[in-house]
C-alpha positions in Angstrom: -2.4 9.8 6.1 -5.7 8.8 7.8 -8.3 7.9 5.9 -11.0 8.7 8.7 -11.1 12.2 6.9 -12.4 10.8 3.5 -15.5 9.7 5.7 -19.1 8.3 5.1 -20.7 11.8 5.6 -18.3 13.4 3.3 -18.7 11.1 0.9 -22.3 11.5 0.6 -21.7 15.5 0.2 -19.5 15.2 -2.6 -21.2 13.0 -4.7 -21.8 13.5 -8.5 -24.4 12.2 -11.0 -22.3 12.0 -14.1 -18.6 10.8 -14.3 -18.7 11.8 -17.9 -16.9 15.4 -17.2 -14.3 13.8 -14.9 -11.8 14.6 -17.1 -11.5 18.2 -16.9 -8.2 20.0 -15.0 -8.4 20.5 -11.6 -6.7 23.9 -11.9 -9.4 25.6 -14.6 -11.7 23.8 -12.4 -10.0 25.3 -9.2 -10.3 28.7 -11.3 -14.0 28.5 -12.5 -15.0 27.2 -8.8 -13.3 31.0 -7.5 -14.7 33.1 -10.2 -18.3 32.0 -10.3 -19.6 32.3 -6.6 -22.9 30.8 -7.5 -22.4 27.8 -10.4 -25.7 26.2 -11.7 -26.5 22.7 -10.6 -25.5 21.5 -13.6 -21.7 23.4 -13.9 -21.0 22.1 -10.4 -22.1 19.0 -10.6 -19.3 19.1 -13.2 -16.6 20.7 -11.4 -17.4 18.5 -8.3 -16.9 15.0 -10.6 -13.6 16.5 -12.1 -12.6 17.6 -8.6 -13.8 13.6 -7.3 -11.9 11.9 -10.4 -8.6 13.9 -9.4 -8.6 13.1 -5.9 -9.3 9.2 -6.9 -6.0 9.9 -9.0 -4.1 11.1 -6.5 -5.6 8.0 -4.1 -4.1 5.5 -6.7 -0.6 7.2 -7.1 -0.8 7.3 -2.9 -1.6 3.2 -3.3 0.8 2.7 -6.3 3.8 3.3 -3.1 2.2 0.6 -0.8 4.2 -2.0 -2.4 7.5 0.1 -2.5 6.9 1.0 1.3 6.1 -2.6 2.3 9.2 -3.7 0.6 11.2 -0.9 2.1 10.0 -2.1 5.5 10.8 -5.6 5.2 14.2 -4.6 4.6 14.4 -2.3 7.3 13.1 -5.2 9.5 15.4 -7.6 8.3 18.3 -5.0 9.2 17.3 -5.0 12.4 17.2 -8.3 13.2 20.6 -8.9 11.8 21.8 -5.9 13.8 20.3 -7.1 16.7 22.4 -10.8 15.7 25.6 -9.4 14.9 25.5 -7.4 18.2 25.3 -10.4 20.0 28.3 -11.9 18.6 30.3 -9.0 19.2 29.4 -8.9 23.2 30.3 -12.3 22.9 34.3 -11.9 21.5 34.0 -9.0 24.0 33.1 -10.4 26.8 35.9 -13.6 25.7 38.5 -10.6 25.4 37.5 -9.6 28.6 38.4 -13.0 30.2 41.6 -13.1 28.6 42.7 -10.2 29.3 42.1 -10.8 32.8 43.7 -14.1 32.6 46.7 -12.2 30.9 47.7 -9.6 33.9 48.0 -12.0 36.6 51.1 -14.0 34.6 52.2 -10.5 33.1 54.6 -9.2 36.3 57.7 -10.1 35.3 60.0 -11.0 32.2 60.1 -14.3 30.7 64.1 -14.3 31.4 63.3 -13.3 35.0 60.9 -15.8 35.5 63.0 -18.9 34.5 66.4 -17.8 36.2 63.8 -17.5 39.9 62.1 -20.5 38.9 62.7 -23.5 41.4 61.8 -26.2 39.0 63.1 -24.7 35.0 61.2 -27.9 33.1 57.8 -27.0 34.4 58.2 -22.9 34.0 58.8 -23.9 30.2 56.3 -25.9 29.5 53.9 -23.1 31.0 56.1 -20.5 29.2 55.0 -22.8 26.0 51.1 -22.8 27.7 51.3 -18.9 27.7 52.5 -18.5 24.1 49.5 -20.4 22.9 47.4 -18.1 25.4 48.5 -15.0 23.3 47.6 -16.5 20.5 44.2 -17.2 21.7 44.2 -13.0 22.6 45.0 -12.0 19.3 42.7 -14.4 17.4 39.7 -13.0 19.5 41.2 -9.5 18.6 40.7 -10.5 14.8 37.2 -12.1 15.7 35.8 -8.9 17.4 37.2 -6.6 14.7 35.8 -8.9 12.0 32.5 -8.8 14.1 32.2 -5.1 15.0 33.2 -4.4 11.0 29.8 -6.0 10.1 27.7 -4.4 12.8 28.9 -1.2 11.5 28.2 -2.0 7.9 24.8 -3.2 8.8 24.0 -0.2 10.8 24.8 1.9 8.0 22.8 -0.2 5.5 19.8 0.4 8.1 19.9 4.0 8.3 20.5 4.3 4.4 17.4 2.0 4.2 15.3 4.3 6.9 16.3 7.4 4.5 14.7 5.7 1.8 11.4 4.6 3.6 11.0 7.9 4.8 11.3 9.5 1.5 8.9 7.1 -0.5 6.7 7.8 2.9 6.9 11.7 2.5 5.9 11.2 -1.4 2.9 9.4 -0.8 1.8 11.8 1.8 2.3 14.6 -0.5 -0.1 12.3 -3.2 -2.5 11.9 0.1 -2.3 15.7 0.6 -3.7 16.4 -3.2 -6.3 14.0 -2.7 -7.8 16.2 0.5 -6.7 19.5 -1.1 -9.2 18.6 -4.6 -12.0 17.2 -2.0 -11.7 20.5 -0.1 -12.2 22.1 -3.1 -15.4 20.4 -4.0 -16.6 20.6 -0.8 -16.3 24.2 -1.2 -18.1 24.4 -4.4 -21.2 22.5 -3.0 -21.1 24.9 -0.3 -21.7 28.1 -3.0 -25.2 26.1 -4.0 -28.7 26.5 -2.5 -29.6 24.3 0.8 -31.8 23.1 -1.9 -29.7 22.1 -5.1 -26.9 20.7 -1.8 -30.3 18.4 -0.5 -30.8 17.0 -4.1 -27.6 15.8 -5.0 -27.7 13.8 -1.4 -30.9 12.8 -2.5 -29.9 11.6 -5.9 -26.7 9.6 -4.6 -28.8 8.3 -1.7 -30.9 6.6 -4.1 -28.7 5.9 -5.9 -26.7 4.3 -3.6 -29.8 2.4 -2.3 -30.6 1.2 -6.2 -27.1 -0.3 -5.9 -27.6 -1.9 -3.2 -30.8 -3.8 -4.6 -28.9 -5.3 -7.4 -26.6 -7.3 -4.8 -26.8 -11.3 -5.1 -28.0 -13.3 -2.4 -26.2 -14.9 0.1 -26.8 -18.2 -2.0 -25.4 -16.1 -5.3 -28.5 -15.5 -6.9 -29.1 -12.4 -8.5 -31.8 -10.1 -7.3 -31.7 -7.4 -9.8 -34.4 -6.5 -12.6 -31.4 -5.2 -14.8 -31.8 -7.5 -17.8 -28.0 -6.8 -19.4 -27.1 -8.9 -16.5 -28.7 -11.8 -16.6 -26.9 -14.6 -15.9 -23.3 -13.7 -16.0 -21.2 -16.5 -17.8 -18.3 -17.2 -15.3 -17.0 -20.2 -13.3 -14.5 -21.0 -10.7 -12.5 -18.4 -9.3 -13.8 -15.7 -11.8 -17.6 -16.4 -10.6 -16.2 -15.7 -7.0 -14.7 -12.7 -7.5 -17.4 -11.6 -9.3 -20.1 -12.7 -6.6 -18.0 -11.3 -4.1 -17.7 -7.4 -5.5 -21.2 -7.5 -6.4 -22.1 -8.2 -2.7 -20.2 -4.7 -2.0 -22.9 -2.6 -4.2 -24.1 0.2 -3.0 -20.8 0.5 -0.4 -19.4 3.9 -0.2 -15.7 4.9 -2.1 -13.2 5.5 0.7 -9.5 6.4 -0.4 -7.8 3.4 1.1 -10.2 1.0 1.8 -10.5 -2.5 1.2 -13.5 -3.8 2.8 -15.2 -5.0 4.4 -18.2 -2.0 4.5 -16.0 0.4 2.1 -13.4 0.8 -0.5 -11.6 2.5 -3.2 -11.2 0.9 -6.8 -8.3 -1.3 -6.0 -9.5 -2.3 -2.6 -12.6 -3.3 -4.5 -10.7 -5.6 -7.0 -8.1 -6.9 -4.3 -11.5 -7.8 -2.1 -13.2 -9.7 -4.7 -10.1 -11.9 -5.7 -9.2 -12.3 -2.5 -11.7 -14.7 -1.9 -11.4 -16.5 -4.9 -7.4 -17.0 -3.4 -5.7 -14.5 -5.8 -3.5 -12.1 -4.3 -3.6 -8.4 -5.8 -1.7 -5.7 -5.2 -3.5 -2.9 -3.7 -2.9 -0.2 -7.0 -4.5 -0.2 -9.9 -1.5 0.5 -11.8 -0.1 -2.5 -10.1 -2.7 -5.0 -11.0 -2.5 -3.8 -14.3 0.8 -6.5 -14.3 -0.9 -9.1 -12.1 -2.4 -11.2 -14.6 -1.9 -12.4 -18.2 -3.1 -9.4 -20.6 -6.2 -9.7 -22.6 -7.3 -7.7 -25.6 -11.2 -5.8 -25.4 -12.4 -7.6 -28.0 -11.0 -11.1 -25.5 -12.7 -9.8 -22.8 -15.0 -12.2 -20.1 -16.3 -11.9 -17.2 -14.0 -11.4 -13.8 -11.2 -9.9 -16.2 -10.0 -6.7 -14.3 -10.2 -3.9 -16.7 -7.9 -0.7 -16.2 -9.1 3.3 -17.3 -7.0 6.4 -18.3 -3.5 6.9 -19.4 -1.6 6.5 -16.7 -3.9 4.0 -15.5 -5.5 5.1 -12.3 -8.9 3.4 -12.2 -9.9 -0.2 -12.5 -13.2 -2.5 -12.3 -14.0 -6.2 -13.1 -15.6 -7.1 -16.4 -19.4 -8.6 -16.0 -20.2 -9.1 -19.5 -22.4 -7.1 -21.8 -20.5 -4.3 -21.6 -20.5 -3.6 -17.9 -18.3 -3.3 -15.3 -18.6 -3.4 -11.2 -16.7 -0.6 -9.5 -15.7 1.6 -6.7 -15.7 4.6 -9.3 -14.4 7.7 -6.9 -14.8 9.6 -3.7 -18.4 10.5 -3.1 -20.2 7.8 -5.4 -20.7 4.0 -3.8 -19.8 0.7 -5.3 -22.2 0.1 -8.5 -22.5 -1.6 -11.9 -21.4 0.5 -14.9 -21.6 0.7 -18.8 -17.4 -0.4 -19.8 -17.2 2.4 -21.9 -18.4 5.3 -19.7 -14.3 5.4 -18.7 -11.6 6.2 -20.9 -10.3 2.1 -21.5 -6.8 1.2 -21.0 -6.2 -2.4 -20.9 -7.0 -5.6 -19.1 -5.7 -8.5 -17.6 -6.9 -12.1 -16.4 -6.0 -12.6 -12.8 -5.6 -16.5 -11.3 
């Protein structure tokens, strides 16, 4: 599940100009990638950004189990500590048992009857007789205590391994989600590798400047913005939305990485997650998710900082700047940048804080 594969290197490699063919199918993709050995620029530059948008699919449904597992694991942690409670208290009766059971065998030779006719002074063996009845009752109370105790360490034993079979399951999904996100970057990969050395150097040179245009539109450290792009001129938000907006704008021209969440790379939730973060609003890390972590908004209600959410299921999201543009993490292979709304299929959106 490491995201160390999905690296830097890779990432440059894979990227895509256009995310306007993203959604294609990754198996007639698969198929056109095996039957044409040597695709034009242009057809694999398609096939790579369906291939890209697939694996950044498979990313989100991998992130959409974080909060299941997390859960899961509380639980399981919580077990354990009231395992390692209850145990206590049953080598405690235990050990009591032990005491009187020790205590028991030295008076336990002879009868009762035998005992009193022997006795040299009858009042005194009574009231010990009287002294030992109440001792037995003390042995059978800590019998009931230690069963009543060992009952519950049983239960909650089993309630641990029922939860373990459950973490390991949600665990197994999302490393089957994880293993479809490598298995359509593989496949890209491959595709780029049927091109010329010199149609492979172009793309990297494309997305390097691209990347590197990103970068130039980031605000200053004092939140000023640097950019020439006049649809962004002064971006209408206050408070905590100006924050989060600030703060994923300072992220432009950072790589997409399946899992990340800053501080040098991320995917699209990580991105979103970041940025509200430090405006003090906790998001899940899933687009799906987030989708339910704020109050909904209509497109037409739209302002800036709003988290807006793409495809049906919803497996992308961005924050709203205004004029129709978005700042995103968009997939694997491309780097943080500011984007037209609309160039995504649009789902919904919601106002965090």
């Amino acid at each position: 599940m490491s995201i160390g594969r999905i690296n830097r290197t890779k990432g440059i490699a894979l990227a895509a100009i256009t995310s306007t063919a993203v959604a294609a199918g990754v198996i007639l993709i698969q198929g056109a990638a095996d039957a044409d050995p040597t695709p034009s620029l242009a057809d694999a530059k398609k096939q790579v950004a369906a291939l890209q948008h697939q694996a950044e699919v498979a990313g989100e449904s991998a992130n959409g189990l974080r909060g299941q597992i997390d859960a899961s694991k509380a639980r399981v942690k919580a077990l354990q500590a009231g395992i390692a409670k209850q145990q206590a208290q049953v080598d405690g009766v235990k050990r009591q048992i032990g005491s009187l059971a020790v205590a028991g065998y030295q008076t336990s030779g002879i009868s009762t009857t035998a005992q009193l006719l022997l006795s040299t002074n009858p009042d005194q063996f009574l009231n010990q007789a009287s002294t030992a009845q109440a001792f037995a009752g003390q042995q059978n109370s800590a019998l009931r205590r230690y069963q009543l105790a060992q009952g519950k360490l049983t239960d909650l034993q089993a309630s641990e391994q029922t939860e373990l079979g459950a973490l390991q399951a949600v665990q197994s999904k999302q490393s089957g989600f994880v293993n479809q996100l490598n298995a359509n970057l593989d496949t890209a990969q491959k595709v780029l590798d049927k091109l010329s050395a010199a149609d492979r150097k172009r793309i990297q040179e494309e997305n390097a400047k691209a990347a590197e245009n990103a970068r130039k539109q980031r605000p200053t450290r004092d939140g000023s913005r640097t950019s020439n792009d006049k649809s962004l001129p002064n971006i209408p938000a206050s408070g905590r939305a100006a924050i989060a907006i600030n703060a994923a704008l300072a992220q432009l021209g950072d790589p997409y990485v399946w899992g990340a969440a800053g501080p040098s790379s991320f995917d699209c939730s990580g991105l979103t997650m970041y940025a509200w973060g430090k405006a003090g609003v906790s998001l899940s890390h899933s687009a799906a998710a987030q989708a339910g972590e704020g109050r909904p908004v209509s497109k037409s209600e739209l302002m800036p900082g709003d988290l807006v959410f793409f495809y049906s299921p919803i497996s992308h999201v961005g924050i709203y700047l205004g004029n129709g543009r978005i700042v995103h993490a968009p997939r694997p292979g491309k780097s943080v940048e500011i984007a037209p709304l609309d160039e995504n299929p649009y789902n919904s959106a919601v106002r965090p804080g």
